[in-house]
TISE-268123 format. One record per atom (N, C-alpha, C): atom name; residue number from 0; x, y, z; residue in one letter. Coordinates in nm, 3 decimals, padded with zeros to 5 digits. Example, Ala and Ser with C-alpha at 12.3 -4.5 7.8 and 13.67 -1.06 7.14 Angstrom:
REM residues 2
 atom   n      c1      c2      c3 res
    N   0  01.319 -00.569  00.780   a
   CA   0  01.230 -00.450  00.780   a
    C   0  01.320 -00.330  00.780   a
    N   1  01.285 -00.225  00.708   s
   CA   1  01.367 -00.106  00.714   s
    C   1  01.290  00.003  00.787   s
END
This chain:
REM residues 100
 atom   n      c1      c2      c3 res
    N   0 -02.223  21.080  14.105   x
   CA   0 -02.360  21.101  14.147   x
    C   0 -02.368  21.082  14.297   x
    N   1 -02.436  21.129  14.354   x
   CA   1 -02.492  21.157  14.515   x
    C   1 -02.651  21.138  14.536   x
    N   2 -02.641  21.108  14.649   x
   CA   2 -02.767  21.076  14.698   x
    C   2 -02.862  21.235  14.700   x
    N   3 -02.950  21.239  14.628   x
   CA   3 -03.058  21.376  14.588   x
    C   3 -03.028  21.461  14.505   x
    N   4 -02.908  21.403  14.428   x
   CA   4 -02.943  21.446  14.262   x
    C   4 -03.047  21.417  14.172   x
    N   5 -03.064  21.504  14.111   x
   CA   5 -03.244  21.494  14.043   x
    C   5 -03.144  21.468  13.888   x
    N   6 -03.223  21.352  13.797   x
   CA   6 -03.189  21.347  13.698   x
    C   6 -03.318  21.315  13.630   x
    N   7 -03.307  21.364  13.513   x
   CA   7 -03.405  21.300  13.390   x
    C   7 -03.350  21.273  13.288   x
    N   8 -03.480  21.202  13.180   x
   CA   8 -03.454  21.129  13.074   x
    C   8 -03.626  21.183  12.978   x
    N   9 -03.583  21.109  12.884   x
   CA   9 -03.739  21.156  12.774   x
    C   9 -03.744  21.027  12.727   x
    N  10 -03.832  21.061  12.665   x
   CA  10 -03.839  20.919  12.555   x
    C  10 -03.975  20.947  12.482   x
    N  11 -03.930  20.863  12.364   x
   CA  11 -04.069  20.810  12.254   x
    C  11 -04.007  20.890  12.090   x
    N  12 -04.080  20.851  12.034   x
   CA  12 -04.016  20.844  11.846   x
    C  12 -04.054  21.007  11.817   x
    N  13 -04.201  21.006  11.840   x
   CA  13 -04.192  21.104  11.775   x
    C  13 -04.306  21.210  11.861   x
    N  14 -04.228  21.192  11.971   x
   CA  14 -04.292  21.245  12.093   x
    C  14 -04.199  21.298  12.219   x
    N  15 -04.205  21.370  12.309   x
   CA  15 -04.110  21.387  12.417   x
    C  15 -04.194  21.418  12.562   x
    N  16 -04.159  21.263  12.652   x
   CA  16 -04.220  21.247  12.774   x
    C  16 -04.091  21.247  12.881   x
    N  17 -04.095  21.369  12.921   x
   CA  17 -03.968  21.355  13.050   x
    C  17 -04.024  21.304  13.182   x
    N  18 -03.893  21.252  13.222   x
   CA  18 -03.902  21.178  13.375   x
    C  18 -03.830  21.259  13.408   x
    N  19 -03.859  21.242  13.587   x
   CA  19 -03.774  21.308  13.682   x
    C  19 -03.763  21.208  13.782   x
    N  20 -03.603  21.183  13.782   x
   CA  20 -03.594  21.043  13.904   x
    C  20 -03.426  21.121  14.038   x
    N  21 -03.500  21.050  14.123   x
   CA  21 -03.374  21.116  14.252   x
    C  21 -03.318  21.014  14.299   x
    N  22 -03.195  21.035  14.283   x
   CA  22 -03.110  20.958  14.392   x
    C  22 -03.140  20.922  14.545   x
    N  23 -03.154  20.792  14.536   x
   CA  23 -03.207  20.762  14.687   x
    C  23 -03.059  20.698  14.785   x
    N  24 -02.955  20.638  14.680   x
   CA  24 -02.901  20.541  14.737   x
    C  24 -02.759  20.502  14.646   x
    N  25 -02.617  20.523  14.707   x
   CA  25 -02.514  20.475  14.622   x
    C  25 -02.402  20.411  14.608   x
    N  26 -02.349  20.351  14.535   x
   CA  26 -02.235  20.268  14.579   x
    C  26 -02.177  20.295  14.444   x
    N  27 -02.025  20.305  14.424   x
   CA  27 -01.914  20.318  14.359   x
    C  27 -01.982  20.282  14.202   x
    N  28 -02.036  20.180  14.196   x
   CA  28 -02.104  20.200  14.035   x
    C  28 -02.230  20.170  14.019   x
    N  29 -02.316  20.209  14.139   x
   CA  29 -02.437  20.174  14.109   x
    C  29 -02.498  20.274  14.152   x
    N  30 -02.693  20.316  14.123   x
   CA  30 -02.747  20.413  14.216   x
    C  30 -02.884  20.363  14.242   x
    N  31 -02.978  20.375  14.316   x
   CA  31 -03.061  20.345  14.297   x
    C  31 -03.185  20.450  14.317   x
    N  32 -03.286  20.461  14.267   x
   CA  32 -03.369  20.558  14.180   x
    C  32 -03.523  20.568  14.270   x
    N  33 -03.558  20.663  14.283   x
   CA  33 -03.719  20.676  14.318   x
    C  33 -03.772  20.797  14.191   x
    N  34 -03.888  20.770  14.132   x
   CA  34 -03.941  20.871  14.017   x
    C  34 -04.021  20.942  14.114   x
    N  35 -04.007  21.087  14.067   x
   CA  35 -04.066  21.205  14.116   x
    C  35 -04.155  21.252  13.995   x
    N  36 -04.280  21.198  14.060   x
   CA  36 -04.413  21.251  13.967   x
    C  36 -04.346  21.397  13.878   x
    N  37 -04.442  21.407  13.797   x
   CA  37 -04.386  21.545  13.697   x
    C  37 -04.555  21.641  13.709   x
    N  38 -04.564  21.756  13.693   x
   CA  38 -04.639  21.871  13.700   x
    C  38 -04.597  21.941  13.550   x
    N  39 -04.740  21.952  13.529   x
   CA  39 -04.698  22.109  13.426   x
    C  39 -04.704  22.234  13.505   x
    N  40 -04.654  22.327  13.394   x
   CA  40 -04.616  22.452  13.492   x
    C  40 -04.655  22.521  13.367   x
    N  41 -04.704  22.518  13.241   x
   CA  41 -04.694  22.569  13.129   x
    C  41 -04.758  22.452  13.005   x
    N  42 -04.923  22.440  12.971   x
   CA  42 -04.924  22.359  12.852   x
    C  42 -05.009  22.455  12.761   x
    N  43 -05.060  22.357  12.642   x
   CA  43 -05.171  22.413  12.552   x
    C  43 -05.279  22.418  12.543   x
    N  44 -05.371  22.376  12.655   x
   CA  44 -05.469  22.390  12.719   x
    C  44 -05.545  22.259  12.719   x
    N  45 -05.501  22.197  12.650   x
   CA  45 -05.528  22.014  12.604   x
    C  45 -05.464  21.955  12.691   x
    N  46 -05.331  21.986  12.750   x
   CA  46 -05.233  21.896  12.811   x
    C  46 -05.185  21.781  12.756   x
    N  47 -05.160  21.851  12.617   x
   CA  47 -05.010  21.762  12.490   x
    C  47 -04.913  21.844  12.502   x
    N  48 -04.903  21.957  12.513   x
   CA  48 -04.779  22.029  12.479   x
    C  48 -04.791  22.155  12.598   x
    N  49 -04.671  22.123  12.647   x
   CA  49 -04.599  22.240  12.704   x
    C  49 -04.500  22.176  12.834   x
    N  50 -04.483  22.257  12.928   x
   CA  50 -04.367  22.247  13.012   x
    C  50 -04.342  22.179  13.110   x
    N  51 -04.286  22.064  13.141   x
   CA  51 -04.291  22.015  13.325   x
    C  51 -04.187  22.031  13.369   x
    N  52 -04.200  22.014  13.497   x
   CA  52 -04.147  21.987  13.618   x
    C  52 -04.183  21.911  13.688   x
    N  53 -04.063  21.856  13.820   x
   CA  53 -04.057  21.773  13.919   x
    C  53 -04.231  21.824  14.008   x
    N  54 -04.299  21.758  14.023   x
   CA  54 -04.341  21.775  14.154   x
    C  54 -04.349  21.735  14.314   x
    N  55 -04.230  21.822  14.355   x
   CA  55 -04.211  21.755  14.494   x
    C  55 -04.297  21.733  14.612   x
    N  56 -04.421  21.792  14.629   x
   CA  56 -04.520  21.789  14.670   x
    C  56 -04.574  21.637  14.652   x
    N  57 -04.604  21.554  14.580   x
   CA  57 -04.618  21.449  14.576   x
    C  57 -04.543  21.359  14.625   x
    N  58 -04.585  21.226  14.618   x
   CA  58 -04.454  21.127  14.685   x
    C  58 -04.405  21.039  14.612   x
    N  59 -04.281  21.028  14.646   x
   CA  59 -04.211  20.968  14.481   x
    C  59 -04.240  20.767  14.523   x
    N  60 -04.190  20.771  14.368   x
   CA  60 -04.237  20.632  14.371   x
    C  60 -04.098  20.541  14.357   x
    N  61 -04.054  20.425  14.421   x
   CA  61 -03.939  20.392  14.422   x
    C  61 -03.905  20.320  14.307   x
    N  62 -03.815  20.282  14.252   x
   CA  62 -03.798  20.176  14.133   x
    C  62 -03.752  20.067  14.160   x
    N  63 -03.789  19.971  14.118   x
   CA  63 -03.689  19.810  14.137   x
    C  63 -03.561  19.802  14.110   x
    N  64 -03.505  19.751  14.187   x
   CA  64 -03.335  19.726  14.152   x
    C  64 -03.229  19.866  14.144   x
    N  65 -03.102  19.831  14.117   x
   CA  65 -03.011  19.919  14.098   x
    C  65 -02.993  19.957  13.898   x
    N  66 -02.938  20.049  13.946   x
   CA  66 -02.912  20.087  13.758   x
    C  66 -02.723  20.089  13.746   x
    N  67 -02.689  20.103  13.692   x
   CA  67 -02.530  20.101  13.687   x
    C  67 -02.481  20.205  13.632   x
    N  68 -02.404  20.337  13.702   x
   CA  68 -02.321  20.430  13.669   x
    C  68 -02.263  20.451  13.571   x
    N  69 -02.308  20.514  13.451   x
   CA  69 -02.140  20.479  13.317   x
    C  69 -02.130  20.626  13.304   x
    N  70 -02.010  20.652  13.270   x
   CA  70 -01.910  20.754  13.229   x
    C  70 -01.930  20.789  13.048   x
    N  71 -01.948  20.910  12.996   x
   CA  71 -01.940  20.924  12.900   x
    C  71 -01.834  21.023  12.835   x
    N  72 -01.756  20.986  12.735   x
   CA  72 -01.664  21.068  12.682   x
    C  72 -01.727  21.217  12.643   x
    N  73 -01.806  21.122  12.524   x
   CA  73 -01.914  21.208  12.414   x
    C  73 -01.995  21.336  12.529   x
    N  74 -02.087  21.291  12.573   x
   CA  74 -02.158  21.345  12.711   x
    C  74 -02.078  21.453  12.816   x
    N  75 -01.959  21.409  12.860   x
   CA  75 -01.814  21.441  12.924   x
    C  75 -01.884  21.493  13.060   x
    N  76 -01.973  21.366  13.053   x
   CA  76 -02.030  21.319  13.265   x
    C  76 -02.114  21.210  13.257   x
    N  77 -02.126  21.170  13.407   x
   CA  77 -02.173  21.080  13.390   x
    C  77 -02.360  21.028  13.357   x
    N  78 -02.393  20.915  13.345   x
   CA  78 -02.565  20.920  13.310   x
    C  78 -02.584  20.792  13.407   x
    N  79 -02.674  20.724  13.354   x
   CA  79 -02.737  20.632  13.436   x
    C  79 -02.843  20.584  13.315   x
    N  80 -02.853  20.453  13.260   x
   CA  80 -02.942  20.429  13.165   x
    C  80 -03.091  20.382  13.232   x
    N  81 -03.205  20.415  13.195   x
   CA  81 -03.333  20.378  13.236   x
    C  81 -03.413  20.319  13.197   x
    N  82 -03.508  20.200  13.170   x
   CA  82 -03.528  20.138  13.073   x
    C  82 -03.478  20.162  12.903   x
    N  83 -03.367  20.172  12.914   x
   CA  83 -03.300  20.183  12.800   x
    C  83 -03.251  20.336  12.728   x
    N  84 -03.307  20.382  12.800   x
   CA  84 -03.268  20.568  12.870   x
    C  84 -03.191  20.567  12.852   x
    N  85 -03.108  20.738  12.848   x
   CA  85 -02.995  20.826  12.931   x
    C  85 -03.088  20.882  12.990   x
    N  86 -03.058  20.868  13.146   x
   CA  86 -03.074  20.971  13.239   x
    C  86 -02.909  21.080  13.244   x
    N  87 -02.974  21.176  13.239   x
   CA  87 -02.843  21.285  13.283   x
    C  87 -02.848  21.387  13.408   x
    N  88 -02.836  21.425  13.544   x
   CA  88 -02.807  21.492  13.579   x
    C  88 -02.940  21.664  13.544   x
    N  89 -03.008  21.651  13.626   x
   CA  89 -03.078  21.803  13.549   x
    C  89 -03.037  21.908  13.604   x
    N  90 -03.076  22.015  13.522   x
   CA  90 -03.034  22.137  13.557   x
    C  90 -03.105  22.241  13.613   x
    N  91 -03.252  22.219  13.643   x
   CA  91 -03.306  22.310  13.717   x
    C  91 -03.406  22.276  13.634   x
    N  92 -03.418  22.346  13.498   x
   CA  92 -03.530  22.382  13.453   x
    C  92 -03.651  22.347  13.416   x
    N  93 -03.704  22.377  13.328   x
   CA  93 -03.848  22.319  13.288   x
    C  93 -03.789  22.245  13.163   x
    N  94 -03.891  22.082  13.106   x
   CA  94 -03.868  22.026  13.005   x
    C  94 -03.935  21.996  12.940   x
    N  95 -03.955  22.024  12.820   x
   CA  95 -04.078  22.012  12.738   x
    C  95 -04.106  21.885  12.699   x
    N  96 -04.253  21.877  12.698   x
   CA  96 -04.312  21.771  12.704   x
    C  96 -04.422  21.755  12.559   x
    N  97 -04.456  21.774  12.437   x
   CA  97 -04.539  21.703  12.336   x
    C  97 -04.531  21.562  12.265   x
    N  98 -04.658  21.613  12.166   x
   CA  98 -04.671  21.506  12.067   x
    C  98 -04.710  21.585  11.964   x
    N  99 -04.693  21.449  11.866   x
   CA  99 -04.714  21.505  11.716   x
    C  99 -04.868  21.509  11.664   x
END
């Protein structure tokens, strides 16, 4: 990982809320994180269901402390856990966001 890699994570049971967090800062097994507000770009007119993205236009918010680098076989790269997260590395796109 490098400093301004964008990674996210989701979370919830029976729900899916993505984060978008950037590399601010790194050392050999650690990184440390600022969250980049999220935007829809695509919902259901309620704003439960449909698409986000990063919004870089806003200003990100920093996080406390470092997180610690781990390597995954399974995964086959690396993540970064977030309150109990996988963060992975994103890929550009849009990530869907509902509830049940």
């Amino acid at each position: 990982m490098k400093v301004g890699d964008i990674l996210v994570y989701t979370y919830n049971y029976n729900a899916c809320y993505p984060h978008f967090v950037r590399v601010t800062r790194t050392t050999e097994k650690s990184v440390w994180l600022e969250e980049i507000p999220k935007k829809w770009i695509e919902h259901d007119g309620f704003g439960q269901n449909g698409e986000r993205m990063p919004d870089f236009s806003k200003e990100p918010i920093p996080m406390k402390g470092s997180f610690r680098i781990k390597n995954s076989k399974i995964l086959g790269h690396e993540y970064v856990k977030v309150d109990g997260r996988i963060a992975t590395l994103w890929n550009g796109t849009s990530v869907s966001e509902y509830t049940d």
